[in-house]
C-alpha positions, 0 to 999 in steps of 0.5 A, spaced: 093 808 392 099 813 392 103 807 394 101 802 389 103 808 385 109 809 387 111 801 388 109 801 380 115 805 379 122 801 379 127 806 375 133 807 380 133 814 384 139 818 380 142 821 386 143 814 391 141 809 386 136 806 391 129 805 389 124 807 394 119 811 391 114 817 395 109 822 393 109 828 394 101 832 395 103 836 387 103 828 385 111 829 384 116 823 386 120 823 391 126 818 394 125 817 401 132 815 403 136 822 399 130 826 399 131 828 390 125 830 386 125 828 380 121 831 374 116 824 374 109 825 376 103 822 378 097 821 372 090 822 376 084 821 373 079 828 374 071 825 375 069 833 374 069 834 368 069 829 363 070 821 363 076 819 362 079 825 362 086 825 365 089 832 369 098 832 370 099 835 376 107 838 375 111 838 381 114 845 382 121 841 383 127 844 386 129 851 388 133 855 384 141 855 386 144 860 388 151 863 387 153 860 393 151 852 392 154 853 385 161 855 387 164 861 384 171 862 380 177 861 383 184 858 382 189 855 386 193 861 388 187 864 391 186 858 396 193 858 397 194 866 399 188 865 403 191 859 407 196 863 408 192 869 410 190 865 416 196 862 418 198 870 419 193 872 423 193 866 427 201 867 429 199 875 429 194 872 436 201 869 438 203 875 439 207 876 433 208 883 429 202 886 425 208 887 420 209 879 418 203 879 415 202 887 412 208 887 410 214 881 410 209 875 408 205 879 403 211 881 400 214 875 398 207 872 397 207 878 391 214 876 389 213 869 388 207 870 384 211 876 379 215 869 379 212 864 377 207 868 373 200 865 376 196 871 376 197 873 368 199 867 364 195 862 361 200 856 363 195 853 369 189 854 364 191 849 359 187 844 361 182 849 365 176 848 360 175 841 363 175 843 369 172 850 371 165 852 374 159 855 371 159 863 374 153 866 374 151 874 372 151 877 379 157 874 381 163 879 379 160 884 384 160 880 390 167 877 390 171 877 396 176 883 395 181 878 399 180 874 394 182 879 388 188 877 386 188 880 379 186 887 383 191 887 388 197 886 383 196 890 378 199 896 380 206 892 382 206 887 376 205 892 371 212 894 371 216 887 374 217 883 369 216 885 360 214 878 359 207 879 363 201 880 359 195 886 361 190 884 366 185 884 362 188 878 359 186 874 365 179 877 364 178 874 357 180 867 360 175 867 365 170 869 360 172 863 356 172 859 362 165 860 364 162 858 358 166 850 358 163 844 360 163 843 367 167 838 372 166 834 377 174 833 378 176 839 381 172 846 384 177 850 382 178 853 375 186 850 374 186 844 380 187 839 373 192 843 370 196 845 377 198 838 378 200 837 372 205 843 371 207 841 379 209 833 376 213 836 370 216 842 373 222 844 371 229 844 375 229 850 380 222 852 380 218 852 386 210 851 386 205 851 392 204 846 397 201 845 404 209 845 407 210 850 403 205 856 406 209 853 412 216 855 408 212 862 407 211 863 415 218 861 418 221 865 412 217 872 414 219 870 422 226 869 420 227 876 417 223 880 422 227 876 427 220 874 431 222 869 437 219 863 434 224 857 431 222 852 426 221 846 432 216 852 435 213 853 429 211 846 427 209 845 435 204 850 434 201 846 427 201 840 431 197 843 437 192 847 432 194 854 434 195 855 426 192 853 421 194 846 417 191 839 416 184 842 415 185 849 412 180 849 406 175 848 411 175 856 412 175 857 406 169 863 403 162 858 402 163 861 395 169 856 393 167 850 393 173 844 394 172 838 391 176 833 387 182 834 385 183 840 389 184 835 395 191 832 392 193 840 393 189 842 400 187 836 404 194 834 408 193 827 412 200 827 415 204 832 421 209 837 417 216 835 417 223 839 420 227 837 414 222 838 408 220 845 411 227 847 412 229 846 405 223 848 402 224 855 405 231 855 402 229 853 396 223 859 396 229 864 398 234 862 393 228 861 388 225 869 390 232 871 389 231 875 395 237 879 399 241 878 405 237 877 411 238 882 417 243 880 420 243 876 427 246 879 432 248 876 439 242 879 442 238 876 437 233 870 439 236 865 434 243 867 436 246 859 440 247 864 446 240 865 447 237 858 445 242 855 449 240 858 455 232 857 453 234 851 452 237 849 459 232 852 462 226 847 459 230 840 460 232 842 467 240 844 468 243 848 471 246 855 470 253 854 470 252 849 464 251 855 460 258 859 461 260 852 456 255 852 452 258 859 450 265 857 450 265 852 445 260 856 441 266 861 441 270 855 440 268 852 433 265 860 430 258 858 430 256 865 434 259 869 428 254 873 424 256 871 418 255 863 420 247 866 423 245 871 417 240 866 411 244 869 405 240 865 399 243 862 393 250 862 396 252 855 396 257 855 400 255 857 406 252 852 410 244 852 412 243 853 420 239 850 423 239 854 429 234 851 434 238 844 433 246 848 433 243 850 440 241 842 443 248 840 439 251 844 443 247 843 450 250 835 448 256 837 447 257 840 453 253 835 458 259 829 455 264 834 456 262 835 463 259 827 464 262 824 458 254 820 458 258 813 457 255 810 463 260 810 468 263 816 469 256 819 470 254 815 475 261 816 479 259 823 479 254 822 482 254 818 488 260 824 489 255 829 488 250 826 493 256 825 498 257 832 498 250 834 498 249 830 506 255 834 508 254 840 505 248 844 510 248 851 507 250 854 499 247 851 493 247 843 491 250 840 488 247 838 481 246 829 481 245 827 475 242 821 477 237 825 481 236 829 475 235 823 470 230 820 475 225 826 475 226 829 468 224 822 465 219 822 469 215 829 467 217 827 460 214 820 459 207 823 463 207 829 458 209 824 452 203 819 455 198 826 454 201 827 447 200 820 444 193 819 446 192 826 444 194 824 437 191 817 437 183 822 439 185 826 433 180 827 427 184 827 421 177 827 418 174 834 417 167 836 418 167 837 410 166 831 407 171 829 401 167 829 394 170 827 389 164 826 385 158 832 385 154 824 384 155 821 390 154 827 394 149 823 397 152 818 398 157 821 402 153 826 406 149 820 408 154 816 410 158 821 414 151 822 418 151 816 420 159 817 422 157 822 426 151 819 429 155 813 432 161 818 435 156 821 438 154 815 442 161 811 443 163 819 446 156 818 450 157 811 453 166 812 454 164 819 458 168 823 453 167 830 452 166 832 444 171 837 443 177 838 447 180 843 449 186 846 446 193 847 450 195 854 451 200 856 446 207 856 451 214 857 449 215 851 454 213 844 454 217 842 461 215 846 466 220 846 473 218 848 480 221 849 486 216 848 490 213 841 487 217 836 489 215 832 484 218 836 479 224 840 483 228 845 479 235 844 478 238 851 475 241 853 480 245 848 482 253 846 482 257 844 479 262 843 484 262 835 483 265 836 477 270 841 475 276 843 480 279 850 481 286 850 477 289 858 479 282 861 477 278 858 473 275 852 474 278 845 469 274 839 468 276 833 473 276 828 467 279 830 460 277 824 457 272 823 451 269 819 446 267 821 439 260 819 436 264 817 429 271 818 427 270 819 421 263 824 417 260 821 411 259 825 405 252 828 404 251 827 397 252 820 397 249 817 404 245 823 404 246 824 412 253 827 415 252 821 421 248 815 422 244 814 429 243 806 431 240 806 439 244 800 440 251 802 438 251 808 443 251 809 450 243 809 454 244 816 457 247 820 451 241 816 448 236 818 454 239 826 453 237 825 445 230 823 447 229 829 451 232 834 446 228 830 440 222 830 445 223 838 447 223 840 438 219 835 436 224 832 431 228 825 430 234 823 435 238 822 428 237 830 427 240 831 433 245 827 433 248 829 426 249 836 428 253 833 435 257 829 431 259 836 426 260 840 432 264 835 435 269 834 429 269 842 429 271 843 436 276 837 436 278 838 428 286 838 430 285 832 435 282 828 429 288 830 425 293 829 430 290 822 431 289 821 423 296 823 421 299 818 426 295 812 424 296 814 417 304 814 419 303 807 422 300 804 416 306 807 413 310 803 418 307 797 417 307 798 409 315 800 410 316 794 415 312 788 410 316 791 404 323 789 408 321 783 410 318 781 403 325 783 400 329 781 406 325 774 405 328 774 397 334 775 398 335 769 403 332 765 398 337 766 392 343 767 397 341 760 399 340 757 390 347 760 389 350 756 395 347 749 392 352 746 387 350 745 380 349 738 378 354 734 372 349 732 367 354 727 364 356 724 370 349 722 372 347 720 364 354 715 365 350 713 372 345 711 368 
């Protein structure tokens, strides 16, 4: 009977719009397929009391929601300072000073909101009546003090900035948010409003994203001096030490994120080196911040110790870094005023200070090897002469050898990094929805998601969650003792150089330049551009291995090599420009000469013809 009743019963299910109907035992329908109670129930006809009289039976319907299945009020900001709170203590797990997120990071995230003035303007909250959620009577005495922002900054807010309004003014537009409508485009109160404003900023501001809580970290990193580069930084995101692809997931169970609120959190691509790079001047300009504390020669992110860190991870030898620190001191890169980040003065360059360092690793490899595919290979057939011969004392450095084995490790580790990223789940646990209608929908299709990978992981033997790498400041890690993996550092370079009196000189002074001439950066947009097919293949094999080693493009490397070359060899290049612009002097002289010597040859040979008598060949005719 119950099934005939429920097969009489056509009306499509409101939550997945399927028809396939039960009855509960109060006599309530229900959708077999989503489970959803609707308020239709079965008439039943009583034989009790009287004939043909019919009793309803109520169902007692769903159960009411708490404030944690509502969602409470929450805005952008609050999202954004608890993705970064995160971030903090995962790098304060590293090893980092507790100050970067009690002192220096909380700073200037409170700058940055005095600024942009979020916490106590009413310009995110223009077209938050649409977009805000309902906010139940007991929901104010429980929210997460962390969350607070309004209390946290009231006592610094109040005296920073005259345009500001009272704090209770943040309190009235959240009572008059939570009588509107609600939303199913976004979780947050201003997620709609947030976009709009980050579309049509204007010039100079600066609004929050997901690379941007990056820009934040590494900023606090450089003013506490932490030995942690940028590379490193976005190393650590990529391997899931910090979190970032799928940081709203942490969030408290009371903020809900769907909608809108995906475009601003969920991020389906790797942080990049240059866009976290400008986005941390930009932010530091922006804040207005004072000079940065000076990076001194002890200092992690001076070019003397990121050289000798990096020589180390790729495997060269020792004596390499005495070079490396006289072309530093060559070109000035080492000064104190050239390393300390000093915002909004245009005239300094921006440093790039794990990439100066490889540069120059580069540059010293082609002083010593040149990299051009010949003379290298000299040097090494000399070095492994010398290594039969010689039984005591340090090796010789071959660099031949060198490339064999390092190009092995490095293609093994690159193997591992790529089926890592090809296992990756980009996809959360957490459901995207975008719609509060289709929630069903979505949570049914993400079972059956999860059902089939667990049975395709079954059948391939894989394990479900694999292991996180332990953070390590190293990718490549050499030994002694291995023999697939042999150390070079402390091998010579006796092949190479030759003793003059009592320092030793370069065998061969030859060089050649990646470019002759820069490009300017306002226009092409790079001071040099990298084509593999235009260069050596082992300038291209020790680019490759740098890139690999920070993760970054080859191209940015070789950009900043072709700006250290220029500087380290500046009066040659204008020595050699100064004479092929006297040739073409030369030349231009020399053509003139040759066009006046050609005219005057011509009209000295008009004047020697002898004019024609016109009456005598008018009295011919």
């Amino acid at each position: 009977m119950e099934e005939e009743d429920a097969r009489d019963y056509n009306e499509p299910c409101p939550q997945c719009l399927e028809v396939n109907w039960g009855i509960t035992d109060e006599g309530a329908f229900y959708c077999r397929s989503c489970h959803n109670v609707i308020e239709r129930t079965r008439e039943v006809v009583s034989e009790d009391i009287t004939s043909n009289a019919r009793a309803q039976s109520l169902s007692r319907g769903l159960r009411k929601k708490t404030k944690f299945e509502k969602g409470l009020e929450w805005y952008i900001c609050e999202g954004f300072q608890y993705i970064l709170q995160k971030q903090a203590e995962a790098l304060q797990s590293l090893g980092v000073s507790s100050q970067l997120k009690d002192e220096v990071l909380w700073n200037l995230w409170k700058n940055y909101l005095q600024k942009s003035m979020q916490p106590y303007c009413d310009r995110f909250l223009s077209d938050a009546g649409s977009d805000a959620l309902p906010v139940s009577s007991d929901t104010d005495s429980e929210v997460n003090s962390e969350l607070d922002i309004v209390r946290l900054l009231g006592s610094s807010l109040s005296g920073r900035d005259s345009n500001l309004t009272s704090e209770s003014s943040i309190g009235e537009a959240s009572s008059a948010m939570s009588g509107k409508k609600i939303s199913d485009w976004s979780g947050s109160v201003d997620g709609r409003s947030y976009l709009q404003v980050t579309r049509s900023k204007k010039k100079g501001e600066v609004t929050m994203s997901m690379p941007m809580t990056l820009a934040f970290c590494y900023m606090a990193l450089l003013w506490l001096r932490e030995p942690i580069t940028l590379s490193d930084l976005l190393r650590l995101v990529k391997d899931g030490h910090i979190p970032y692809l799928k940081a709203y997931t942490d969030f408290p169970e009371e903020m809900k994120v769907y909608g809108l609120d995906f475009k601003i959190f969920h991020v389906e691509t790797w942080p990049v080196y240059e866009n976290v790079h400008k986005k941390m001047q930009s932010l530091a300009t922006y804040l207005e911040l004072p000079r940065f504390p000076d990076i001194a020669e002890d200092s992690f992110f001076h070019p003397n110790v990121l050289c000798m860190k990096y020589l180390m991870e790729a495997n060269l030898p020792d004596d390499m870094h005495n070079w490396t620190c006289r072309v530093v001191e060559e070109i000035g890169i080492g000064e104190v005023d050239f390393l300390t980040l000093q915002p909004g003065n245009k005239s300094i360059q921006k440093v790039k200070y794990d990439i100066i360092a490889v540069a120059v690793v580069v540059v010293v490899l082609k002083i010593l090897f040149l990299l051009n595919d010949e003379y290298e290979w000299q040097l090494s057939t000399y070095a492994e002469k010398r290594n039969k011969n010689r039984q005591e004392g340090c090796p010789v450095f071959d660099i031949r050898k060198w490339y064999m084995v390092v190009k092995k490790a490095m293609d093994v580790e690159q193997k591992k990094l790529e089926e890592e990223r090809v296992r990756y789940l980009w996809r959360s646990k957490q459901p995207l929805l975008h719609l509060s209608s289709k929630k069903c929908k979505v949570l049914k299709k993400r079972r059956m998601v999860t059902a089939l990978q667990r049975q395709f992981r079954s059948l391939s033997g894989t394990a479900e969650h694999a292991e996180k790498k332990k953070p390590s400041s190293f990718q490549l890690h050499w030994t002694e003792d291995d023999p697939e993996r042999p150390c070079f550092h402390g091998h010579d370079l006796d092949g190479v150089l030759q003793q003059e009196g009592h320092t030793p000189a370069i065998r061969d002074t030859d060089y050649w330049l990646c470019t002759a001439k820069l490009c300017k950066e306002k226009i092409c947009g790079h001071l040099a551009h990298y084509k593999e097919s235009d260069f050596p293949h082992t300038y291209q094999f020790v680019l490759s291995l740098f890139a690999f080693i920070l993760r970054v493009p080859p191209s940015l490397i070789h950009e900043e090599v072709c700006v250290i070359e220029h500087r380290l060899f500046y009066s040659e290049i204008q020595e050699r420009t100064r004479s092929h612009r006297n040739k073409r002097t030369r030349r231009h002289k020399d053509h003139r000469l040759e066009q006046q010597r050609a005219v005057s040859d011509t009209a000295h040979a008009v004047d020697l013809v002898p004019p024609v008598n016109t009456t005598e060949s008018r009295g011919l005719d």
